[in-house]
N, C-alpha and C positions, 0 to 999 in steps of 0.2 A: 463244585459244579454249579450250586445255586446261585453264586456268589458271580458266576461268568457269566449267566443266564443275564442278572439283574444289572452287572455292568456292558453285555451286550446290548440290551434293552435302554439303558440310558443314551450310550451313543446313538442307538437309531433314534430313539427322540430327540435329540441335541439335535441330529439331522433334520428331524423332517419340521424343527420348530418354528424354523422360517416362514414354512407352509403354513404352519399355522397362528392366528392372532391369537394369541395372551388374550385373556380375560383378568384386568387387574383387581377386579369385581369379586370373582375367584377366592380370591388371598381368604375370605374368614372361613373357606369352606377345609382350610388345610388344617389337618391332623395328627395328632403321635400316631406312629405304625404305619401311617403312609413310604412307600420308595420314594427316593429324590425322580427317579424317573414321572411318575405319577406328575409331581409339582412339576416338574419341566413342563408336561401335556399341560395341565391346567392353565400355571401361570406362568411362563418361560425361565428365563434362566434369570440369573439373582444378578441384581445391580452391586453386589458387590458381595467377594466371597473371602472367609478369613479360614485357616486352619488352627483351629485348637486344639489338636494331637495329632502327630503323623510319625509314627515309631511303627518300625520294622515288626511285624509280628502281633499289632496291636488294631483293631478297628479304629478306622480314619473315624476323627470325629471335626466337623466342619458347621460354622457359619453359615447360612444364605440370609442377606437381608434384602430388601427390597422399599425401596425408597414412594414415599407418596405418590397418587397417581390419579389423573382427572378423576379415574372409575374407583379412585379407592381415598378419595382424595384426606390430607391431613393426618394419615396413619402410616406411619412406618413398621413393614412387619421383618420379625428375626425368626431364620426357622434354625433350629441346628439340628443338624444329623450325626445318626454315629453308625458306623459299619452302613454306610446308605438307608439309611432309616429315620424317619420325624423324630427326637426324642422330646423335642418341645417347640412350640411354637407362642410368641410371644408377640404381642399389636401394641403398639405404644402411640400415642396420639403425641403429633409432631406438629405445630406451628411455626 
């Protein structure tokens, strides 16, 4: 049930993200234990998403990277998630 909760909650923010502007500024405030929901509100959705495991029975474990930005400018950040969760977050300075 917690698990519907947290993927109800993500699609409402998916939705209402449009409304709201991204803060690219955001990105060094993202942490392990945060929900993918959370970073949606924050910082929107990931310029680019890969999956790193996706088996039947097993927590999704996924990719978000997010490409440099005026407000974050010359860092590329990777979060990955597992079961909808931060497990790490990584800032690489990208020229």
């Amino acid at each position: 049930m917690n698990m519907l909760k947290h993927a109800l909650a993500t699609v409402i923010v998916a939705g209402a993200t449009g409304a709201i502007a991204a803060d690219a500024s955001e990105r060094k405030f993202i942490r392990e234990g945060m929900h993918e929901s959370e970073i949606i509100l924050k910082i929107g959705k990931p310029d680019h998403e890969t999956f790193i495991k996706n088996e039947k029975g097993q927590p999704e474990e996924k990719s978000w990277s997010y490409f440099p930005h005026f407000r974050d400018s010359q860092t590329l950040t990777i979060i990955t998630l597992r079961g909808g969760v931060v497990a790490k977050v990584e800032r690489k300075i990208s020229r």
